[in-house]
C-alpha positions in Angstrom: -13.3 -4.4 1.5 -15.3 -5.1 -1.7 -15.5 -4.3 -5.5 -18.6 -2.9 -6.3 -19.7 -6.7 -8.0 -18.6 -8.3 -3.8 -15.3 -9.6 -4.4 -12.8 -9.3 -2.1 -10.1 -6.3 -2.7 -6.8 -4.9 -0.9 -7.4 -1.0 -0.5 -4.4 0.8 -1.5 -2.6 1.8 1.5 0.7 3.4 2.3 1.6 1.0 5.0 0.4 -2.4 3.4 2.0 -4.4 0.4 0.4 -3.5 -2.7 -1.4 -5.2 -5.5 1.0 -7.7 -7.1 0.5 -5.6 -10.7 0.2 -2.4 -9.1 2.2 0.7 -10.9 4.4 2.8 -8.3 3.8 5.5 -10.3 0.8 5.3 -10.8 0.1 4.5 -6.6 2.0 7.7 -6.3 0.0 9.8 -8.4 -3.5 8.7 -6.8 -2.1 9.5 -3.0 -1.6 13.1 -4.7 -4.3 13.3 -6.1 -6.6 12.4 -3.0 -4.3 14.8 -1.3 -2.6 11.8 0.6 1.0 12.1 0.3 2.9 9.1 0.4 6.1 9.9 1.7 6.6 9.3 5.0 9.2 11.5 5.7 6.6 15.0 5.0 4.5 12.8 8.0 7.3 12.9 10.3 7.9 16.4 9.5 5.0 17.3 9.9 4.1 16.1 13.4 7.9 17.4 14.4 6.4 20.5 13.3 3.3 20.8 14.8 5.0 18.7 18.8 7.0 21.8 18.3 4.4 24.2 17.6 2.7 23.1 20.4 5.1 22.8 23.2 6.1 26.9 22.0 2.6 27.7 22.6 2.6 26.0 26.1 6.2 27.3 27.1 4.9 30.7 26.6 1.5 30.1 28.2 3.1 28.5 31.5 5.5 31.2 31.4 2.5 34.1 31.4 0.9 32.0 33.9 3.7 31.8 36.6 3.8 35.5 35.8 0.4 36.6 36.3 -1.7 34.5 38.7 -5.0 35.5 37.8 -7.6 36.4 35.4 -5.8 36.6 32.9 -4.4 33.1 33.6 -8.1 31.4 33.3 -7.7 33.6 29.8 -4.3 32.4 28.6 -5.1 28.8 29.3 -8.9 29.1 27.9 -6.8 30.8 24.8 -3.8 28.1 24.8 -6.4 25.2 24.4 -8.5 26.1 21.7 -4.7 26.9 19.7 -3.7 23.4 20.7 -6.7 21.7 19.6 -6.7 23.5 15.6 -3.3 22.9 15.4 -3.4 19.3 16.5 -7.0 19.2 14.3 -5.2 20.8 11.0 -1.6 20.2 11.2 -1.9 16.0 12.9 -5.2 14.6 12.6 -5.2 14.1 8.6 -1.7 12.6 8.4 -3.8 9.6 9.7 -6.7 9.5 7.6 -6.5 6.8 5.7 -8.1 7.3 1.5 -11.4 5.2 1.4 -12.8 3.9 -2.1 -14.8 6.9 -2.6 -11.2 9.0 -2.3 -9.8 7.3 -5.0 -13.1 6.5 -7.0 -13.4 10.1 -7.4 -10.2 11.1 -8.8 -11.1 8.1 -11.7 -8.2 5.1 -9.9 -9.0 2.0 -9.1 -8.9 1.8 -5.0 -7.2 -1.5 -5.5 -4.3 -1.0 -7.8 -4.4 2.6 -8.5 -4.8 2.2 -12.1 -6.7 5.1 -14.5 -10.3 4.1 -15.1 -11.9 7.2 -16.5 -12.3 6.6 -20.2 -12.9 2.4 -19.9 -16.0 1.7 -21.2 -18.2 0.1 -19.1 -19.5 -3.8 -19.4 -23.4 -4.5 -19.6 -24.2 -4.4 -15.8 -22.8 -1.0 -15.8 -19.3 -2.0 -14.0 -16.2 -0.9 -15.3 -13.1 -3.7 -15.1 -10.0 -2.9 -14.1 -7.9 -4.5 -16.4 -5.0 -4.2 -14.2 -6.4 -6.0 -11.3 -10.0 -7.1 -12.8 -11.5 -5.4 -9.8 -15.1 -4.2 -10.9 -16.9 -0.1 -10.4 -20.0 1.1 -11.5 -19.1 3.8 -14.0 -21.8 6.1 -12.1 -19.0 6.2 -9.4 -16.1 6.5 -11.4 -14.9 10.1 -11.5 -18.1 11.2 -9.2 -18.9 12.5 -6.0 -21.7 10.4 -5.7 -19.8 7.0 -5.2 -20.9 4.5 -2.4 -18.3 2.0 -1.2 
């Protein structure tokens, strides 16, 4: 990964070590805010949740299945998978998506560090500086949807 001026940056990430001057706080805050929560533990639940979910939805379809042979079996498993495959899309899927520079970019952090950049004014080539990490973002991108990484 690069700064928007080439240099090389570490992404924030919930598994990796952070920036050395990185806030925890801060880091917290910007998972939030990109709708990334940080805490492992609400992960776990969550794919407890949804393994459980699931293997309900399956008991009861085999059960309905050994029950009526059938139609209405073709039906109930037709049914079963399209269930399976929104709950595994909404409830498992996005506990692995992983926040890109645009994520944070657009909530104003700095994808390096996580530190508030809206309101720094920006240098003459139209970056702003981090001053925690010195990592460099065109101010067009800062607090914008229209950010390229």
């Amino acid at each position: 990964m690069a700064d928007h001026r080439g240099r090389d940056i570490a992404l924030l990430s919930r598994a990796l070590p952070h920036f050395a001057g990185a806030n925890p706080a801060d880091i917290q805050e910007a998972f939030r805010q990109t709708g990334h929560i940080s805490d492992r533990r609400v992960y776990v639940w969550r794919l407890v949740l949804s393994c459980l979910l699931i293997a309900v939805v399956c008991g009861v379809v085999a059960g309905a299945i050994s029950l009526t042979l059938g139609r209405r079996a073709l039906v109930l498993a037709i049914v079963t998978s399209v269930v399976m495959s929104i709950l595994i899309q909404r409830l498992v899927v996005p506990m692995f998506r992983v926040p890109t520079i645009t994520d944070f970019l657009r909530i104003g952090r700095c994808p390096q560090c996580a530190y508030l950049l809206q309101g720094l004014m920006p240098e003459q080539n139209g970056c702003i500086i981090c001053p925690e990490c010195g990592a460099a973002w065109r101010k067009d991108s800062v607090g914008s949807t229209k950010t390229s990484a």
